[in-house]
C-alpha positions in Angstrom: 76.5 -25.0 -36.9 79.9 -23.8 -36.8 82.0 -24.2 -39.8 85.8 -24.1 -41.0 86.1 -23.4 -44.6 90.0 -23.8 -46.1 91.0 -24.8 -49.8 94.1 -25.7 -51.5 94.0 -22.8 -54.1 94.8 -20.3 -52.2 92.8 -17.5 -49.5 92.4 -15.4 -53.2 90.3 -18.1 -54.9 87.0 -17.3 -56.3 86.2 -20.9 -55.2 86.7 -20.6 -51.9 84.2 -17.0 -51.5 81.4 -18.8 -53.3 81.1 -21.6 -50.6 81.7 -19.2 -47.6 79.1 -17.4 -48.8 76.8 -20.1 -49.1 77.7 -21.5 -46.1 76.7 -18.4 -44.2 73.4 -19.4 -44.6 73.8 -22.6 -42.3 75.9 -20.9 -39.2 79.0 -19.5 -37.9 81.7 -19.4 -41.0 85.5 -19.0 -40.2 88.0 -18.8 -42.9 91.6 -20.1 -42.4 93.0 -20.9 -46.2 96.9 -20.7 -47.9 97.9 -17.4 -48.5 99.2 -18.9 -51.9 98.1 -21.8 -54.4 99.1 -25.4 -52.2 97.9 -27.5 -54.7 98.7 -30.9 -55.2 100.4 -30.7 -51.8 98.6 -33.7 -50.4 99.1 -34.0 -46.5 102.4 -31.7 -46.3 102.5 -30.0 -42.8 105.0 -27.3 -42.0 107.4 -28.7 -39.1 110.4 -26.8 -38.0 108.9 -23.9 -39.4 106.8 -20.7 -37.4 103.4 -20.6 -39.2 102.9 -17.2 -39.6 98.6 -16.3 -39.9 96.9 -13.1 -41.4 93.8 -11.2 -41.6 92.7 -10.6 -44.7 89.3 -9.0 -46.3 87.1 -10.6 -48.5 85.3 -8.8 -50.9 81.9 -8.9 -49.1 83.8 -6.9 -46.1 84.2 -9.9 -44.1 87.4 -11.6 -43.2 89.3 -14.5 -43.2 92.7 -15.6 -42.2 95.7 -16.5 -44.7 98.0 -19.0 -43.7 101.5 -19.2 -45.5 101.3 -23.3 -44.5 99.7 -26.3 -46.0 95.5 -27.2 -46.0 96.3 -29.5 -43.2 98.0 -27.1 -41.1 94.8 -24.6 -42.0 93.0 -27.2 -40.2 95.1 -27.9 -37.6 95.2 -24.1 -36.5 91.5 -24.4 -36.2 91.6 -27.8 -34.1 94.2 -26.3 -31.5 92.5 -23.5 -30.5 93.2 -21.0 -32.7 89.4 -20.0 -32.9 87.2 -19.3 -30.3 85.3 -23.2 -30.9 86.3 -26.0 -32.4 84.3 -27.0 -36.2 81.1 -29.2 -36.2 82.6 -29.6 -39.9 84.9 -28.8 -42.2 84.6 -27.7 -45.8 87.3 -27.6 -48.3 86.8 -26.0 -51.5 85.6 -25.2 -54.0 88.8 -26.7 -56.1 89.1 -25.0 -59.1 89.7 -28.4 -61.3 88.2 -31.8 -60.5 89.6 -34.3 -57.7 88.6 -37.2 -59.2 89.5 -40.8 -59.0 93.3 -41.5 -57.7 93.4 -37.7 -57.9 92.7 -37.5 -54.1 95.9 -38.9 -53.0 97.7 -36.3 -54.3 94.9 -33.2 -53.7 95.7 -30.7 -51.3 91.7 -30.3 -51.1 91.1 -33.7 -50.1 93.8 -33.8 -47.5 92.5 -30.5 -45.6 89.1 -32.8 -45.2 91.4 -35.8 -44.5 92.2 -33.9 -41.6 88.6 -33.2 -40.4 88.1 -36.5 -40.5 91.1 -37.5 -38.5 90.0 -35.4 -35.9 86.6 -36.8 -35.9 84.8 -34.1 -37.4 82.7 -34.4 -40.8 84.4 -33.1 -43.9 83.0 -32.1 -47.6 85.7 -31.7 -50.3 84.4 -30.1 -53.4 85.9 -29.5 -57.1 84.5 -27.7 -60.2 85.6 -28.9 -63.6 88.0 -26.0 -65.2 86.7 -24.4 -68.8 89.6 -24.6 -69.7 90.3 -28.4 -69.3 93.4 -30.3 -67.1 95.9 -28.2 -68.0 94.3 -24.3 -67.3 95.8 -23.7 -64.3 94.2 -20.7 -61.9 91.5 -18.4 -63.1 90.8 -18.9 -66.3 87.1 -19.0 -67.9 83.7 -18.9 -66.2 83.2 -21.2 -63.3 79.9 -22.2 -61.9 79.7 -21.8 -58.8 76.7 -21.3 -57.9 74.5 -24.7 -58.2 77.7 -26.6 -55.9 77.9 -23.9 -53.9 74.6 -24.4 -52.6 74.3 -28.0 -52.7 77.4 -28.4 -50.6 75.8 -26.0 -47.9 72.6 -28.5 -48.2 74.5 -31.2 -48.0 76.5 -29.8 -44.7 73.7 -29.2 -42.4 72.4 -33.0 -43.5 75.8 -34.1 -42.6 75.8 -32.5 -39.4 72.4 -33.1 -38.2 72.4 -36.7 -39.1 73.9 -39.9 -36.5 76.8 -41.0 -39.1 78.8 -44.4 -38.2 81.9 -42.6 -37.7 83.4 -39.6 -39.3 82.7 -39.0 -42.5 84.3 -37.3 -45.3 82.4 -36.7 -48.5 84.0 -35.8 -51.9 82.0 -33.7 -54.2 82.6 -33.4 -58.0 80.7 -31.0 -60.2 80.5 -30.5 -63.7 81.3 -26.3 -64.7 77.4 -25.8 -65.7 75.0 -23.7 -64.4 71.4 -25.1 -62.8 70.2 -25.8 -66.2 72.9 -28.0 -67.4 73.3 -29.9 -63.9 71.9 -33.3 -64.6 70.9 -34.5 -61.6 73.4 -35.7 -58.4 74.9 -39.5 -58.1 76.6 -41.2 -54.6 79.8 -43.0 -56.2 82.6 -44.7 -55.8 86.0 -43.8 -56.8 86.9 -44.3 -60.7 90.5 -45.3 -61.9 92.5 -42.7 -63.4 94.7 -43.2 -66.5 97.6 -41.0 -66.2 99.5 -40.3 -69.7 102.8 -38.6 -67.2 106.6 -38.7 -69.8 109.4 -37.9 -68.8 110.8 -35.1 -71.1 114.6 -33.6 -70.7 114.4 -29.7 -71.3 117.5 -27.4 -71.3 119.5 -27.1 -67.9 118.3 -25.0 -65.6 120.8 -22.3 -64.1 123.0 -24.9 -61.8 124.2 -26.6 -64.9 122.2 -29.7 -63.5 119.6 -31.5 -65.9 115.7 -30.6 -66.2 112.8 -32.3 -66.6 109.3 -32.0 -67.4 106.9 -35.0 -65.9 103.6 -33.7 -65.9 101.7 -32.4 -68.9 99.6 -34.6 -70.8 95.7 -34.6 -70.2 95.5 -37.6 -68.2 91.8 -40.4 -68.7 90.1 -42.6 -67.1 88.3 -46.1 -67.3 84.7 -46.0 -68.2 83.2 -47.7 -65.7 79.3 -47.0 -64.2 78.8 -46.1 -60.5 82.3 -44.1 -60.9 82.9 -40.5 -59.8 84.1 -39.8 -63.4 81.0 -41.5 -64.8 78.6 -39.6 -63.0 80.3 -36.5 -64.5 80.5 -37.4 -67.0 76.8 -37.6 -67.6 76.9 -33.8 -66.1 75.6 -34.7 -62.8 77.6 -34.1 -59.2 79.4 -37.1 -57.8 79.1 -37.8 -54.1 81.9 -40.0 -52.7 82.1 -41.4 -49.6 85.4 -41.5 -48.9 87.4 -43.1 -45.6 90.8 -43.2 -43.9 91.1 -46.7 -43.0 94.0 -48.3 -44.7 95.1 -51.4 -43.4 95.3 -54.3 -45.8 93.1 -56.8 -43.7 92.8 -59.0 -46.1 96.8 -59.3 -46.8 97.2 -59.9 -43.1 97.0 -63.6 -42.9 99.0 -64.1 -45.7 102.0 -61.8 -43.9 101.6 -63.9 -40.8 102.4 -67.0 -42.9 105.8 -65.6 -44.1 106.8 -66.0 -40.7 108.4 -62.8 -39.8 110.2 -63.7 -36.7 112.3 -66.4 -39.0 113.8 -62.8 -40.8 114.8 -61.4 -37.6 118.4 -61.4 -37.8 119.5 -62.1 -33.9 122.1 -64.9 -33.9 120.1 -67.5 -35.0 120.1 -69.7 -37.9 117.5 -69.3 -40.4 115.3 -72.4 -41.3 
């Protein structure tokens, strides 16, 4: 099995070595990841812009390339020949803070296994709740790792050695707790999150224009069973099937009967 591993936190995260390392176990791992922290990024690409790639060292002596681009464009190195072979799957992780919910629109960890998908290969997204909650941004605290480390490589062989209908992508969730405190592991859907965003005025920045501050409260969610959050909740790993098919089929008919050639402006009057 050959396998692309990227994230959005950055080639540096701690993350990011604990699932190459588990992955090594399955096949053939290469690295491509953001030389810098993308998150949040959601499907960004880099246009009209060289993307400039280099080899790093990881601490095990191994290497991996850093990539001062998006996730997607991480991926897209890989899928345009970049390697040697093109990925039987992609892996994107491990996110250091969950991706949750409506979370994945905006998750740059999501959108680099958006991409697999796209392409039509598999794709595993994985997050680990922060210690220090929604707000600790980077490094901070004791993560994990371990226990979704090597689930996720479980789960990628499975994945890969199993007729799928269609390409899937699969969002993983894990509470921060070692094998002891993992409850258990839950297929869900997507919860609803409950954002608690303001829009605070702060003191001009150096252009003499005004300054804002949007994001900052800890944000909630519905309580609802079968949900991502739910299963997290209870301290067990959410799986979410997750797929990129977004036309409203059900809103079609009732577009059709608004009777868009009548709006087309060519000469004609309107009934």
């Amino acid at each position: 099995m050959r396998i692309l591993v990227t994230n959005d936190d950055g080639i540096d995260s701690p993350g990011l070595f604990a699932v190459k390392q588990a992955l090594e176990g399955c096949g053939e791992v290469a690295v491509i990841a953001p030389d810098q922290n993308r998150s949040a990024v959601g499907r960004s690409i880099t246009i009209a812009e060289s993307i400039d790639v280099l080899e790093v060292p990881f601490p095990d002596g191994s290497m991996g390339y850093s990539v001062n681009g998006t996730p997607v464009d991480c991926v897209r190195l890989a899928s345009l020949g970049f390697l040697e072979w093109e990925p039987d799957i992609v892996v994107s992780g491990i996110n250091l803070g969950p991706n949750l919910g409506d979370d994945i629109t905006y998750s740059g960890t999501v959108a680099a296994a958006f991409e697999g998908i796209m392409l039509g290969i598999p794709a595993i997204a994985v997050s680990i709740e922060r210690p220090g909650g929604w707000k600790a941004i980077g490094n901070e605290g004791v993560f994990y790792f371990d226990v979704v480390a090597s689930f996720t490589a479980r789960l990628a062989e499975k994945l890969v050695t199993n007729e799928l209908p269609g390409p899937v992508l699969l969002n993983i969730n894990s509470p921060n707790l070692d094998a002891a405190g993992i409850k258990g592991a839950e297929v869900t859907r997507l919860g609803k999150r409950i954002y608690r965003d303001q829009l605070v005025e702060e003191a001009p920045g150096g252009n003499g224009g005004k300054r804002y501050q949007i994001y900052g409260d800890d944000p909630s969610y519905h309580e609802e069973e079968g949900t991502d959050f739910h299963a997290v909740a209870l301290q067990k790993i959410s799986v979410t099937p997750i797929h990129f098919a977004l036309t409203n089929l059900a809103g079609m008919d009732m577009i059709r009967d608004l009777g868009l050639d009548s709006l087309l402006d060519n000469g004609r009057p309107v009934d």
